[in-house]
N, C-alpha and C positions, 0 to 999 in steps of 0.2 A: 459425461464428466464435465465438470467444468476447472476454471485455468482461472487465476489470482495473478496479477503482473506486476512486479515493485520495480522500480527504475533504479532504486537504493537500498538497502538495510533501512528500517524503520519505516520507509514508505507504509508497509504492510500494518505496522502495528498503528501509525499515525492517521490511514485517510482509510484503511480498507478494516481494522481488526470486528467490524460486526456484519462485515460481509463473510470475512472468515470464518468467525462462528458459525453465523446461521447458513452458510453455502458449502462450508469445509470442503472447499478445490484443491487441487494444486497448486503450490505457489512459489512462482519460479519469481526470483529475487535475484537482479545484477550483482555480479558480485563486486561486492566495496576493495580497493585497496589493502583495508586496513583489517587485517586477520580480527583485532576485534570488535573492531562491528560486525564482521559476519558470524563471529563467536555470538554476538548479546542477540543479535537475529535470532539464531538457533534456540537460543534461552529463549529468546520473547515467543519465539511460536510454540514452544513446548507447553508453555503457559494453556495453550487452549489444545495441546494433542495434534499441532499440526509438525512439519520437517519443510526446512525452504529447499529448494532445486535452485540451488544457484547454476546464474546463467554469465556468460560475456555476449551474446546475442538470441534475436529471439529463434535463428538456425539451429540452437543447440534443443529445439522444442522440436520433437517428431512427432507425439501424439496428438490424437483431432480430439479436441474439445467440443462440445453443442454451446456455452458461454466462456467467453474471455472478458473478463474485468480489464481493463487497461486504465492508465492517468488521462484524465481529459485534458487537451491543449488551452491552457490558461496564461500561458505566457511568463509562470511565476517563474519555475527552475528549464533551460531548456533539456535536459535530460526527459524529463516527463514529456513533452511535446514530442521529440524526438520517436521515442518507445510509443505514444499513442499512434502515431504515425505506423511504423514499423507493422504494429497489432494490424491495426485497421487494414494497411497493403497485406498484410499475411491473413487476417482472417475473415476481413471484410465485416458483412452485417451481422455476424455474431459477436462482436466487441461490444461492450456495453461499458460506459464511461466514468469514473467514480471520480471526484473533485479532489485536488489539495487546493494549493494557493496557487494567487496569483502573483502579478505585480507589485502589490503592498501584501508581504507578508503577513502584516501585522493584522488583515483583516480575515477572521476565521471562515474556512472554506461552507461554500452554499452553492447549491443546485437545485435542480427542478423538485425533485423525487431525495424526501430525506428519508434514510434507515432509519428505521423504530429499533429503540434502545432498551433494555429494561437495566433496573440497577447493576442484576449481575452481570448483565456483558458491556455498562462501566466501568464494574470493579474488575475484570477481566481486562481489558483496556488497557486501562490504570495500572497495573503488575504487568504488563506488557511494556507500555513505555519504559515503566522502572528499570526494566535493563537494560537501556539504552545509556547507561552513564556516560560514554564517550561525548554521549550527543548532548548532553543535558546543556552544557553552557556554552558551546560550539552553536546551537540550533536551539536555544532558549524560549525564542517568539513562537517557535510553536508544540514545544512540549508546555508552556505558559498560558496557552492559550484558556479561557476560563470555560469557552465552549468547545465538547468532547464531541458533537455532532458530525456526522457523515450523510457524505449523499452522494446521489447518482447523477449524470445530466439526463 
């Protein structure tokens, strides 16, 4: 089995949703403050047949995974840095790193190894974000962003 790790609500639909598809793990999501974003979470994963496990740490995770997706440490948000950390002390070399931003948001995340995408699990994506309304003008720069690309380190 493998493990999907969001720091946030949307993380998942913004830097991981075609690891989602094509991996369909577990996907345990911090849970937000705000009843709804973790509301449009739920919406956006259903979009592709997935359910988030919301978490407040990653102790509330008892089952072993063989892959854990975690946020690579970029220094953009520290939450993400934080949670990669955490992954890595809790599962060591089966973490495997998937990018957002960094320090300048504004510049669209890139890594070693980019996900291959085909139309529909852009347009999949795309109806993912969408239900992120809370987020849309809160977090603008990077539901704006003009590239939809994901990668790994």
């Amino acid at each position: 089995m493998k493990l999907f790790i969001a720091p946030h609500p949307d993380d998942e639909s913004l830097w991981g949703s075609y690891i989602l598809q094509r991996e369909r793990p577990v996907v345990a999501v911090f849970r937000s403050d705000s009843m709804r974003v973790n509301d449009e979470c739920v919406k956006a994963l259903s979009i592709i047949d997935l359910k988030p496990f919301f978490i407040d740490s990653l102790e509330n995770i008892k089952q072993e995974f063989e892959t854990i997706y975690a946020p690579a440490p970029q220094g953009g948000h520290k939450k993400h840095d934080v949670v990669c950390m955490a992954a890595i002390n809790k599962y060591g070399l089966r973490v495997r790193l998937y990018t957002s931003y960094g320090i300048d948001r504004n510049i669209p995340p890139f890594g070693r190894h980019k996900i291959e995408a085909d139309a529909g699990m852009l347009a999949m994506k795309l109806k993912m974000l969408a239900e992120y309304k809370s987020q849309h003008l809160r977090s603008a720069v990077h539901f704006n962003l003009s590239s939809k690309d994901e990668y790994l380190l």
